[in-house]
N, C-alpha and C positions, 0 to 999 in steps of 0.2 A: 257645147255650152254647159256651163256647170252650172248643178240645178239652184232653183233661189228658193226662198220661202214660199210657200204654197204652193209650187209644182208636187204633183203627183208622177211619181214615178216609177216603174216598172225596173228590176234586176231580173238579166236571167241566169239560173246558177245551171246547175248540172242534174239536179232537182226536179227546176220548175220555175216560177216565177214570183220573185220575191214584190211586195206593191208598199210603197210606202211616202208619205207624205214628210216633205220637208217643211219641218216647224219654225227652224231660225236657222242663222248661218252668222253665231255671235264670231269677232274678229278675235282672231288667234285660237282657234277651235275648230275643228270637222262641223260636221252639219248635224243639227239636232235631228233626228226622223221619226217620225210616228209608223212604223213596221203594222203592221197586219197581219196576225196571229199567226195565220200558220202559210205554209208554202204554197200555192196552187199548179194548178194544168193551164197553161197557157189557152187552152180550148176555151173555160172557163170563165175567163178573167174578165171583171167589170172593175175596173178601178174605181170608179167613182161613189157606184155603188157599194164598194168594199169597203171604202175611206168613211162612207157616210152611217155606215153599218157601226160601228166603234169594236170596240175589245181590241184598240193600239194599243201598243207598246213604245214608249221612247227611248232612243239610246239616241250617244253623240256615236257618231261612225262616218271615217272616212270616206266619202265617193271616189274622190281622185281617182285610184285606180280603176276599179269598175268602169267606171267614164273613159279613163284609156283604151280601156281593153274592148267598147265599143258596148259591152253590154248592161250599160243602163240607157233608158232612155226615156223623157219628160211625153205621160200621155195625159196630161190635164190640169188642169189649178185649180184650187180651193183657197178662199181667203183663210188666214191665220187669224184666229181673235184674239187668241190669247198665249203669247211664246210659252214654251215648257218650264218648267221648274224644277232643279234639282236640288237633294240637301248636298251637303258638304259636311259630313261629322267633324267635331273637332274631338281629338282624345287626348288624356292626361298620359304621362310617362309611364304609368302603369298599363296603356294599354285600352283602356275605358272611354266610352262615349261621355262628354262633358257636356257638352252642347252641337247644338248644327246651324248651322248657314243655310239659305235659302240662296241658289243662284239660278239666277235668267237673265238669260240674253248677257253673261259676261259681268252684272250688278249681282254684288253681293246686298242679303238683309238677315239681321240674325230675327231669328224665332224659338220658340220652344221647341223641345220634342214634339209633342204631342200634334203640333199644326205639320209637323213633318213626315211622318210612320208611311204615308202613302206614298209619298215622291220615290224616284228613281233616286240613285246614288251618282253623284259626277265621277262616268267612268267614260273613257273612250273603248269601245269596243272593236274589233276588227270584225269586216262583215262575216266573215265565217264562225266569228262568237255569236252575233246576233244569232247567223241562223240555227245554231245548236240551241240557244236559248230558247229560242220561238219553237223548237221542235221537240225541247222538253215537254214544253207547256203543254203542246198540242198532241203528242204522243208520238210523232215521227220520229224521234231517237235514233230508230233502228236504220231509218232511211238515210239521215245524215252520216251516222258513223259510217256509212261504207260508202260514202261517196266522196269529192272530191272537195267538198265545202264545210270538212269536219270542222271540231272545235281549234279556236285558237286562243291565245293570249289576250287580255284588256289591261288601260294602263289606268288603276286611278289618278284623280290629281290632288 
């Protein structure tokens, strides 16, 4: 069953266990997720309480696969209040930030910079980006690069 918004969901990598909340699932896009900083011990694991703890992260990221491959699996739901929000920079020919977009849930709004600097950037990342991402943050670097969930590719839009 492919996760919806506000399921709580558990990946497991080669790591540990990835936990992360699905925020929106706008059409024509992966699924928005709220990730949970760093990696855990399956031993460990309170999803709910992890979820309700904050220091997420959002990225858009594929499940599909994971979901094939058998290892994700929905262990709980939280209502959504509020879908995520990403900018969208727009740049001039030179290269340069002009302005940005505000998108959620697939609706574009223009805004200033300045109500923007916080958001995430609308990128699709592959879950193996996420977890190199999360594992900068958190200081596991070292853990990722030699496992099997190193860094990969993202694709702005």
């Amino acid at each position: 069953m492919t996760p919806q918004p506000g399921d709580i969901i558990e990946i497991g990598l080669d790591e540990g266990v990835l936990c992360g909340w699905v925020q929106a699932q706008p059409p024509g896009y992966p699924a928005a997720v709220a990730f949970a900083p760093r990696i855990l011990d399956r031993a460990s694991l309170d999803p709910g309480a992890l979820i309700a703890s904050g220091g997420l992260q959002v990225f858009l990221v594929p499940l599909a696969g994971v979901l094939a491959q058998g290892r994700l699996r929905v262990v709980g739901q939280r209502p959504v209040i509020d879908p995520p929000r990403f900018r969208v920079p727009v740049l001039n020919r030179a290269g340069e930030r002009v302005y940005d977009w505000i998108w959620q849930s697939g609706g574009l709004t223009l805004r200033d910079a300045a109500d923007v600097e916080d958001l995430p950037q609308r990128v699709i990342l592959s879950l193996a980006a996420v977890v190199a991402r999360l594992a900068a943050v958190s200081g596991d670097a070292a853990k990722v690069a030699t496992s099997g969930s190193g860094p990969a590719g993202s694709t702005p839009l």
